[in-house]
N, CA, C and O atoms as a MOPAC input file, in Angstrom:
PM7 MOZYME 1SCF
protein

 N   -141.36000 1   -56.97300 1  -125.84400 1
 C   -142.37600 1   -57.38000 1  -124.90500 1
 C   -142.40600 1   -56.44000 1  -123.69600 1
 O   -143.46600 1   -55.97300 1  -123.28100 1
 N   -141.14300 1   -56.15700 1  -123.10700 1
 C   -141.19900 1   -55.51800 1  -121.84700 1
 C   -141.84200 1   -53.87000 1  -122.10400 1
 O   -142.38200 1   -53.16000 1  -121.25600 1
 N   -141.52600 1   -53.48300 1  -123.88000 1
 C   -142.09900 1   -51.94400 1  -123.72800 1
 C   -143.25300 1   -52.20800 1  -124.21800 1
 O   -143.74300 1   -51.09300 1  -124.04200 1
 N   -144.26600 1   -52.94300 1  -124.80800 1
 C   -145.40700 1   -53.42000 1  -124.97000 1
 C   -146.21700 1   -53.64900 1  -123.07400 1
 O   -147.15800 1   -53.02300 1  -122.58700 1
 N   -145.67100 1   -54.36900 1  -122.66900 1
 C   -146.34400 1   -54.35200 1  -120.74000 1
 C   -146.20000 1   -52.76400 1  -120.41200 1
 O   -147.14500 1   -52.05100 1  -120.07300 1
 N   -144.94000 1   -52.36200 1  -120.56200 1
 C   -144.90500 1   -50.85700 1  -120.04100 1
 C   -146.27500 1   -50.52000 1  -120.10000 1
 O   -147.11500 1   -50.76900 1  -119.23600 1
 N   -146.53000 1   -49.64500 1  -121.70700 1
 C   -147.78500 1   -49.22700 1  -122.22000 1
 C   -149.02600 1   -49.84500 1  -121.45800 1
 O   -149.94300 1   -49.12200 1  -121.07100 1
 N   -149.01800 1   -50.94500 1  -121.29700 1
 C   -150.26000 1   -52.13500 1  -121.06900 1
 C   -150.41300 1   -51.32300 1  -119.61500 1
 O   -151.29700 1   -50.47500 1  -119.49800 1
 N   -149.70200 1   -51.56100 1  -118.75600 1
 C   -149.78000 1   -50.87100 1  -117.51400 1
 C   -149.49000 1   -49.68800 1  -117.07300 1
 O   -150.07700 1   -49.54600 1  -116.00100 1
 N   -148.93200 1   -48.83000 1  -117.32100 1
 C   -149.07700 1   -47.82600 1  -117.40400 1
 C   -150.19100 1   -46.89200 1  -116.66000 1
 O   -149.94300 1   -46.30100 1  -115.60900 1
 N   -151.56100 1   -46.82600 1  -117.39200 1
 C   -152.50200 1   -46.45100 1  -116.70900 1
 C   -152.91100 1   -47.15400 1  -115.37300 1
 O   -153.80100 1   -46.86200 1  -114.57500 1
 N   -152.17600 1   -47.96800 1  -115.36900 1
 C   -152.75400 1   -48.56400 1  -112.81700 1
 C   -151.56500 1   -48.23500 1  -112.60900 1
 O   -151.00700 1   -49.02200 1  -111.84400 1
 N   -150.55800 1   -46.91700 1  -113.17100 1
 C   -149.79000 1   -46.68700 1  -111.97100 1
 C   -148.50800 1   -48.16900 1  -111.87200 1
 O   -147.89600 1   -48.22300 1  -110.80500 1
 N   -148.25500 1   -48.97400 1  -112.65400 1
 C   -147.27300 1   -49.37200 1  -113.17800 1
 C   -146.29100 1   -49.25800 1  -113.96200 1
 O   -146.54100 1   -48.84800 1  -115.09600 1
 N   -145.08100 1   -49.53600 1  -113.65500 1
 C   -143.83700 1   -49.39600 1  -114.73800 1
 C   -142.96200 1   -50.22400 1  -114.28500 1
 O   -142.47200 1   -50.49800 1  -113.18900 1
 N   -142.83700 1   -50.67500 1  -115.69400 1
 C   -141.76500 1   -51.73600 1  -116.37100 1
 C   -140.31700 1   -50.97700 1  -116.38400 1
 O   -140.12100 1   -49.76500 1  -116.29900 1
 N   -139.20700 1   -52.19500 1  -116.53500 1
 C   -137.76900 1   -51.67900 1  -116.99200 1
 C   -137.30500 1   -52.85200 1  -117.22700 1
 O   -137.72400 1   -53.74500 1  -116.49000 1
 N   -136.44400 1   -53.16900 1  -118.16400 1
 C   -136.00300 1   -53.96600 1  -118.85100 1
 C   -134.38300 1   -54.08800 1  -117.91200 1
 O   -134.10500 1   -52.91400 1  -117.66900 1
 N   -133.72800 1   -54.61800 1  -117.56500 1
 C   -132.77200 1   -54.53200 1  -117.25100 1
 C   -131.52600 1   -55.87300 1  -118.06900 1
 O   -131.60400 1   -57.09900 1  -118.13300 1
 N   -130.65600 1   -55.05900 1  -118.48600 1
 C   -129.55400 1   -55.76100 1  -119.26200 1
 C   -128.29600 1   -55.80400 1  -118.80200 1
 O   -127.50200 1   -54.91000 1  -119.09900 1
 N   -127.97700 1   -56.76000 1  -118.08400 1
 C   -126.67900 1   -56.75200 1  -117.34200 1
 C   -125.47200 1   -57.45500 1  -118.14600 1
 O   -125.59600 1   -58.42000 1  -118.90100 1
 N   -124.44300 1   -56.86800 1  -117.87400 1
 C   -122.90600 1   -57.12400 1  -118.43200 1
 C   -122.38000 1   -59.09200 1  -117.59100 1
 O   -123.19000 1   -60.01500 1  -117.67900 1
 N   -121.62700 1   -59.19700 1  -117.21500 1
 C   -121.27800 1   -60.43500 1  -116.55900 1
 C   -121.06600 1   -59.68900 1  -115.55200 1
 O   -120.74400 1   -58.50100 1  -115.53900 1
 N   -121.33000 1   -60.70600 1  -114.32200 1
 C   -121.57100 1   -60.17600 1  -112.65800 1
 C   -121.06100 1   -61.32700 1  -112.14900 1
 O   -121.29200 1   -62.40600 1  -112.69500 1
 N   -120.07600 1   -61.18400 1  -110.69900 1
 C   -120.08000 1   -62.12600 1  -109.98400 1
 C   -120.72200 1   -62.26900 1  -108.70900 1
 O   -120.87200 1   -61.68200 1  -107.63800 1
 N   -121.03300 1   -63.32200 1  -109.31900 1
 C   -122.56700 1   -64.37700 1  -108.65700 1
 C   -121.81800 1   -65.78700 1  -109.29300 1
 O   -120.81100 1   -65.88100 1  -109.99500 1
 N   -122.73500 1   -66.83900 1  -108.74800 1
 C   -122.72800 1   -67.92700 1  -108.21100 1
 C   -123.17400 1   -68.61800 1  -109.77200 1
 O   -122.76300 1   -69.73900 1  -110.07200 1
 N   -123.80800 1   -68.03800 1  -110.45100 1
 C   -124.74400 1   -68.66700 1  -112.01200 1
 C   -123.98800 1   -70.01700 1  -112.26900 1
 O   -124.32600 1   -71.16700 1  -111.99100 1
 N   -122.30300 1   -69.28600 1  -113.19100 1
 C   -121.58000 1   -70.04100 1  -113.97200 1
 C   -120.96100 1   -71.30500 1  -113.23900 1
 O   -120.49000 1   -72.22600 1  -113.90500 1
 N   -120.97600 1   -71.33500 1  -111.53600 1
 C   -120.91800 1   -72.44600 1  -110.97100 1
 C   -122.15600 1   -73.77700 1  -110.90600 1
 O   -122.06600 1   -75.00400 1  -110.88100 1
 N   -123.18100 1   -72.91100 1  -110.89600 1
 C   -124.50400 1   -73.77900 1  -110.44500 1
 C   -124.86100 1   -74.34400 1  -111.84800 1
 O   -125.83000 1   -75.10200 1  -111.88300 1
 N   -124.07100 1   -74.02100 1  -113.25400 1
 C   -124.51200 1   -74.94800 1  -114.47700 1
 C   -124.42100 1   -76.13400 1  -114.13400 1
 O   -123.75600 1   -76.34900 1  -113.12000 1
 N   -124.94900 1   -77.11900 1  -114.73400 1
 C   -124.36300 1   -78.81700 1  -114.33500 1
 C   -123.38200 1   -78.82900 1  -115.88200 1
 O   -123.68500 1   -78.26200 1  -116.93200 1
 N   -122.66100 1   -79.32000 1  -115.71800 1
 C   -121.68700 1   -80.05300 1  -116.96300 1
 C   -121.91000 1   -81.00200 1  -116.93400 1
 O   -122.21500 1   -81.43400 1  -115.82200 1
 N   -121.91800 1   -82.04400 1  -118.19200 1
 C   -121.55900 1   -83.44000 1  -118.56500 1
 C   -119.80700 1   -83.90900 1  -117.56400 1
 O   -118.69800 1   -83.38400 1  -117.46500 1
 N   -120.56400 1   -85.31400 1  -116.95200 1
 C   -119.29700 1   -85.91800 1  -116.87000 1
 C   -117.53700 1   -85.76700 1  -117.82000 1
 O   -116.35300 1   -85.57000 1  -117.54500 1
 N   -118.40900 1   -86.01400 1  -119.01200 1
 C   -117.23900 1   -86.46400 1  -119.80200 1
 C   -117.30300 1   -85.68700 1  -121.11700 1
 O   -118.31300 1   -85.78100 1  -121.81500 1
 N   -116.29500 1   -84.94200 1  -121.47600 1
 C   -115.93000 1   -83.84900 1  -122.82800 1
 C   -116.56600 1   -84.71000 1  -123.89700 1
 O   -116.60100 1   -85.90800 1  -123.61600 1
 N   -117.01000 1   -84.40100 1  -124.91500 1
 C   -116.78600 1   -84.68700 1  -126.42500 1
 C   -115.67100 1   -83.94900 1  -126.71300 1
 O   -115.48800 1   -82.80800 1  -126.28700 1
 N   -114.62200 1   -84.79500 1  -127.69900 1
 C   -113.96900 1   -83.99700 1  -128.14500 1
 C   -114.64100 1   -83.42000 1  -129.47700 1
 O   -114.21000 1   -82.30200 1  -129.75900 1
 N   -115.30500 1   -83.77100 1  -130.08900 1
 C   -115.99400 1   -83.36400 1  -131.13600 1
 C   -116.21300 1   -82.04000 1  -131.10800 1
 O   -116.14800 1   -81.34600 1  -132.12300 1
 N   -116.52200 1   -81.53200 1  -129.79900 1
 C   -117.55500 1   -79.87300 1  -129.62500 1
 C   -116.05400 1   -79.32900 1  -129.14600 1
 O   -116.15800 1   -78.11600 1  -128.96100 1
 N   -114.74800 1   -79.76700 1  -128.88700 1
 C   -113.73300 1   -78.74200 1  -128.16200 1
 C   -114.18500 1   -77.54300 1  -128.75400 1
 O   -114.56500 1   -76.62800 1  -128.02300 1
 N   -114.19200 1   -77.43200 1  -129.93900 1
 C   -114.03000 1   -75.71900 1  -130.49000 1
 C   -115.15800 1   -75.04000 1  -130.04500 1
 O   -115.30100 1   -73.83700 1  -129.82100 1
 N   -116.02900 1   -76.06400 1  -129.93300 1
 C   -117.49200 1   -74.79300 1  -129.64500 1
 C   -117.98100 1   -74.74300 1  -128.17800 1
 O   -117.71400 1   -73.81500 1  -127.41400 1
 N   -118.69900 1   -75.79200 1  -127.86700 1
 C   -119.10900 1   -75.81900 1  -126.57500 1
 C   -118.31600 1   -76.01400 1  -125.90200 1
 O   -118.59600 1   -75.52800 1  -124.80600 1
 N   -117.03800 1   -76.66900 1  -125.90600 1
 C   -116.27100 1   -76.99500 1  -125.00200 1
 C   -115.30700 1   -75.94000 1  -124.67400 1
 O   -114.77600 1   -75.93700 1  -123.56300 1
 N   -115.01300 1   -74.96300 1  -125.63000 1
 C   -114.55300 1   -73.94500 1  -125.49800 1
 C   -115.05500 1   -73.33100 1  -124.20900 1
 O   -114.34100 1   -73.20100 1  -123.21500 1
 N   -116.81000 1   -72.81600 1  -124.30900 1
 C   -117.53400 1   -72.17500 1  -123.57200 1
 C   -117.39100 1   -72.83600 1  -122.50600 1
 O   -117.50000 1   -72.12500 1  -121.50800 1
 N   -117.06100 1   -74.59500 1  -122.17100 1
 C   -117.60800 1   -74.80100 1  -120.85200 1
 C   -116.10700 1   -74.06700 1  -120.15700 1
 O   -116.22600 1   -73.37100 1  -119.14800 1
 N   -114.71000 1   -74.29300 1  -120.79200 1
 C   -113.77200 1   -74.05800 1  -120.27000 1
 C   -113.43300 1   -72.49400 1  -119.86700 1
 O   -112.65600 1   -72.15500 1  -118.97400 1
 N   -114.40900 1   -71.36900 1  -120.97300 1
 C   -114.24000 1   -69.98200 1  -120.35500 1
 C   -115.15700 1   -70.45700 1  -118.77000 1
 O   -114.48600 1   -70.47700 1  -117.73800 1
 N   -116.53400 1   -70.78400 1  -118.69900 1
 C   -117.16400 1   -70.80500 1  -117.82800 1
 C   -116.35500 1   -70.87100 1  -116.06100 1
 O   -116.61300 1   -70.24400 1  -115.03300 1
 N   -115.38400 1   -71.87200 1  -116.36200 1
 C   -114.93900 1   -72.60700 1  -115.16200 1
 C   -113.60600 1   -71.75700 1  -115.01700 1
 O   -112.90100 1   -71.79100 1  -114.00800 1
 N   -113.36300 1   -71.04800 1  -116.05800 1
 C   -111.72600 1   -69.98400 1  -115.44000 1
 C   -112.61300 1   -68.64400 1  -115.42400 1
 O   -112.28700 1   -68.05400 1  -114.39400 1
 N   -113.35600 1   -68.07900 1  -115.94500 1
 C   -114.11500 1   -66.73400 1  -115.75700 1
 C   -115.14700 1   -66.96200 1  -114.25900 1
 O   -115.31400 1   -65.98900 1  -113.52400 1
 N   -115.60200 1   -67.91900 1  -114.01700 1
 C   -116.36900 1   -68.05400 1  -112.81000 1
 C   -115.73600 1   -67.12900 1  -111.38500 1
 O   -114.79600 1   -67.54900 1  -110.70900 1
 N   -116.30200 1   -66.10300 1  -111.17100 1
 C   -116.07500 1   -65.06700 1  -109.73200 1
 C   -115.07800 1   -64.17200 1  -110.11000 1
 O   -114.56500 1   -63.49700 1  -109.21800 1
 N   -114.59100 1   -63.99700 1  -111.60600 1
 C   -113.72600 1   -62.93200 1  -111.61900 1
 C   -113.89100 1   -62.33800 1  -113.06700 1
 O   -113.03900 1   -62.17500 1  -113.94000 1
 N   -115.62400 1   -61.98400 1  -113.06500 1
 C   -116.72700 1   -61.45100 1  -113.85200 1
 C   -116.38600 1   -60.05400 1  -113.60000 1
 O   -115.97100 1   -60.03000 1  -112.44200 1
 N   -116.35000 1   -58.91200 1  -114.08100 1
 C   -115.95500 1   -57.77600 1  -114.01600 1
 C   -116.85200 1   -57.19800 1  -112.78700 1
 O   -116.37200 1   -56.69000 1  -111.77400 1
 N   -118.43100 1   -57.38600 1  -113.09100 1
 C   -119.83100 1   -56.88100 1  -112.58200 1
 C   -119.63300 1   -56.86300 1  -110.76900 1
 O   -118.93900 1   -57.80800 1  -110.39500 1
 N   -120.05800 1   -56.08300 1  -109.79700 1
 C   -120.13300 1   -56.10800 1  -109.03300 1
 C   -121.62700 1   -56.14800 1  -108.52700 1
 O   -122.31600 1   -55.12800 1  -108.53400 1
 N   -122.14300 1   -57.47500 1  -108.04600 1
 C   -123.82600 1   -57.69600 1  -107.95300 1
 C   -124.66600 1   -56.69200 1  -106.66100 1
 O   -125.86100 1   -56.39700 1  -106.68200 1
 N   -123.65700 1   -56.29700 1  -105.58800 1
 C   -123.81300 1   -55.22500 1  -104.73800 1
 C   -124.51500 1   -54.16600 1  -105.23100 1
 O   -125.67500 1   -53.82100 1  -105.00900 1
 N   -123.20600 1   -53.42800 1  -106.31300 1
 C   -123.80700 1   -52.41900 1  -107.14500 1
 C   -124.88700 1   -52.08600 1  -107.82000 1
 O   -125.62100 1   -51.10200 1  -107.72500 1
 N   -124.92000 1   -53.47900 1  -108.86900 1
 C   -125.86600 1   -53.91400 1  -109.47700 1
 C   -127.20100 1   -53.46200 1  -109.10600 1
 O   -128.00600 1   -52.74100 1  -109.69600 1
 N   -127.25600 1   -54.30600 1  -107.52500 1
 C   -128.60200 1   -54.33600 1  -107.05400 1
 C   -128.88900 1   -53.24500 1  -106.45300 1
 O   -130.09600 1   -53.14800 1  -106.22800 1
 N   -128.05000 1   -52.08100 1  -105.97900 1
 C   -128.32400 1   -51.20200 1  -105.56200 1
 C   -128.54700 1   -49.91300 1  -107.08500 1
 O   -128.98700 1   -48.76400 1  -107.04600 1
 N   -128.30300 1   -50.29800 1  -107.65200 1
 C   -128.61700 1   -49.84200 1  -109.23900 1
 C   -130.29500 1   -49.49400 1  -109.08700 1
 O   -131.07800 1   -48.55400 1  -108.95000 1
 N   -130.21300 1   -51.47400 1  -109.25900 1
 C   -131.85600 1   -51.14200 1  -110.13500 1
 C   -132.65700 1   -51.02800 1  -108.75800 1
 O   -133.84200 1   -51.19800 1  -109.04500 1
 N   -132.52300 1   -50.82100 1  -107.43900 1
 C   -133.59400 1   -50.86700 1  -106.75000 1
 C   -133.66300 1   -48.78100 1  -106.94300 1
 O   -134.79300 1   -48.29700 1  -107.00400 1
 N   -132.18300 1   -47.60700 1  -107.03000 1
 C   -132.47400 1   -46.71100 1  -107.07600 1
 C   -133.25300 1   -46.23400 1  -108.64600 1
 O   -133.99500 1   -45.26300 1  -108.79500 1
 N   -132.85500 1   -47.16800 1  -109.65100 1
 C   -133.48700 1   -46.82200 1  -110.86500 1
 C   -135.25900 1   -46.89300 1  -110.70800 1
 O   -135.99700 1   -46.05600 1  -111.22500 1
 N   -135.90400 1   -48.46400 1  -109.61200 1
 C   -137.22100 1   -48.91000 1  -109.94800 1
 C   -137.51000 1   -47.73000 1  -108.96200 1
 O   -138.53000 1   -47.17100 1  -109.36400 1
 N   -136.97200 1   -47.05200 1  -107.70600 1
 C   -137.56400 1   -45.80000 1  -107.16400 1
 C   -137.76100 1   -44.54200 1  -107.57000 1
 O   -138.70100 1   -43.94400 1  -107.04600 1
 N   -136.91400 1   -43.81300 1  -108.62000 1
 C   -136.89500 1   -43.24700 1  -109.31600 1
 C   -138.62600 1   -42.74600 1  -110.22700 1
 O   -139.37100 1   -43.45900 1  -110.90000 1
 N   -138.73000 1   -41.46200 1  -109.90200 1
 C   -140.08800 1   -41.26200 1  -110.40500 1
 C   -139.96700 1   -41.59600 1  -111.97000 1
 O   -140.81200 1   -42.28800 1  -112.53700 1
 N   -138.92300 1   -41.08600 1  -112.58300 1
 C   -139.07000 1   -41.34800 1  -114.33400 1
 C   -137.95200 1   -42.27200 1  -114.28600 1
 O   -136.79200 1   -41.86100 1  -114.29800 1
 N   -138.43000 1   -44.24700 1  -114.20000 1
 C   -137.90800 1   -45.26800 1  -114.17200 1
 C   -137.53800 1   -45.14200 1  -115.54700 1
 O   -138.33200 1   -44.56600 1  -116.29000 1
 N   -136.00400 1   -45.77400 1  -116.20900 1
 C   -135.84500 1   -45.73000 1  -117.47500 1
 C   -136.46200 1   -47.12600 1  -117.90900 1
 O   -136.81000 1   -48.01100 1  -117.12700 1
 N   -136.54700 1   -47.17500 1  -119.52400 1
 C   -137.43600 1   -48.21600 1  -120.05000 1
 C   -136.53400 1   -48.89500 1  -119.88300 1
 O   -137.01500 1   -50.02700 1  -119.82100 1
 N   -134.65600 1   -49.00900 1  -119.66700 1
 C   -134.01900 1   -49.80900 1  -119.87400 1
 C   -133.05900 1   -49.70000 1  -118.99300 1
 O   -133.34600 1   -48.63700 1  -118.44200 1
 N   -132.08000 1   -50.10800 1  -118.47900 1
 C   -131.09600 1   -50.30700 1  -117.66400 1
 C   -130.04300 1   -50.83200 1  -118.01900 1
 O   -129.68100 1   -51.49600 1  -117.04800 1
 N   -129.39000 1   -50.93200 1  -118.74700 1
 C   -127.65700 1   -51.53200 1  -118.81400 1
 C   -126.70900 1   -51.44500 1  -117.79000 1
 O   -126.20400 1   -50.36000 1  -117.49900 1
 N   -126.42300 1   -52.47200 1  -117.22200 1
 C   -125.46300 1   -52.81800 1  -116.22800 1
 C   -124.65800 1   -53.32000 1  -115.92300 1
 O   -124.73700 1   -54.51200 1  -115.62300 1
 N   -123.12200 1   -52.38800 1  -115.84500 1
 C   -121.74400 1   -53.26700 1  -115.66900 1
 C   -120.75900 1   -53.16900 1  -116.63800 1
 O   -121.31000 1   -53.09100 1  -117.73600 1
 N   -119.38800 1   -53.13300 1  -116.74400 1
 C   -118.87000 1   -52.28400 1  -117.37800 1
 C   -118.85800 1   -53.11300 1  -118.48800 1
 O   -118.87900 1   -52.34700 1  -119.45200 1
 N   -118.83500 1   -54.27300 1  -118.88900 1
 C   -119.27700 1   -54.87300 1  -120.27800 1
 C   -120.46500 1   -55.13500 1  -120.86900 1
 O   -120.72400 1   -55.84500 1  -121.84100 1
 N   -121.14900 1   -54.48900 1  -120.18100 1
 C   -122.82900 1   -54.82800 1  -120.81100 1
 C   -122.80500 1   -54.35200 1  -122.55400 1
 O   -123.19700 1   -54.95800 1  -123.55100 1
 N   -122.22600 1   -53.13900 1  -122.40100 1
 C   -122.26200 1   -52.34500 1  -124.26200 1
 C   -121.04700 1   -53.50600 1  -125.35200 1
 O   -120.94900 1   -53.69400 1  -126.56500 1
 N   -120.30000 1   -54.06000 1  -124.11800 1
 C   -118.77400 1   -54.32200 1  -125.34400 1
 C   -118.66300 1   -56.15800 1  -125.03400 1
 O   -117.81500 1   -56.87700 1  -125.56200 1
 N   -119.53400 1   -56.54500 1  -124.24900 1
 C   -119.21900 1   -58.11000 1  -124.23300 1
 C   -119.99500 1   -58.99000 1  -125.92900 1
 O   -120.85900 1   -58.62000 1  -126.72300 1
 N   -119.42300 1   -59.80900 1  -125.86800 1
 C   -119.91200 1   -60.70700 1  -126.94900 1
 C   -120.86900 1   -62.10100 1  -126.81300 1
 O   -120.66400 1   -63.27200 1  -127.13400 1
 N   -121.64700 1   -61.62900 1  -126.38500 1
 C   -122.68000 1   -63.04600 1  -125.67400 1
 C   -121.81200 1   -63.91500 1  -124.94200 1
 O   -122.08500 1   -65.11400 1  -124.88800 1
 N   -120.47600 1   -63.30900 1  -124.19000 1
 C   -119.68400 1   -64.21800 1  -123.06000 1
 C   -119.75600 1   -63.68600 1  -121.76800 1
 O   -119.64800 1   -62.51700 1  -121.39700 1
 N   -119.98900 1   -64.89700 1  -121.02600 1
 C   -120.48200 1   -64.55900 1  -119.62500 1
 C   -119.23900 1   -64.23600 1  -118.89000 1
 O   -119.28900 1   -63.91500 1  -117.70300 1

């Protein structure tokens, strides 16, 4: 979608960038709501995830400083890339925040 808009805009002097970030510390994995009370049923799956959530929370590799000073020099940049990867696990994480 995002290199489909590129193209689309393009001619008024617009450009798109996709940006794909690694895990960053920020505030996200706090502001989830959790259920009161575990199933034990889901320990292995979801409950797993809620428990990385609450020990990985603020000691995310990503520095959001950086980050943002990233993509504001990437969106100034005359040849903006179509894509952006950001943070030192963006290439090697496993859909874990």
């Amino acid at each position: 979608m995002t290199e489909s808009l590129r193209k689309e805009v393009a001619p008024l002097g617009i450009t798109v960038m996709a940006v794909e970030p690694g895990a960053f510390r920020t505030m996200f994995l706090r502001s989830v709501t959790q259920p009161r009370e575990a199933i034990g049923d889901y320990a292995g799956t979801v409950g797993a995830r809620r428990e990385q959530d609450t020990t990985r929370d603020g000691h995310q590799p990503g520095d959001p400083v950086k980050a943002a000073q990233a993509i504001i020099t990437a969106a100034r940049n005359p040849g903006t890339p179509r894509l952006l990867v950001l943070g030192p696990d963006a290439l090697t994480s496993s859909a874990t925040p």
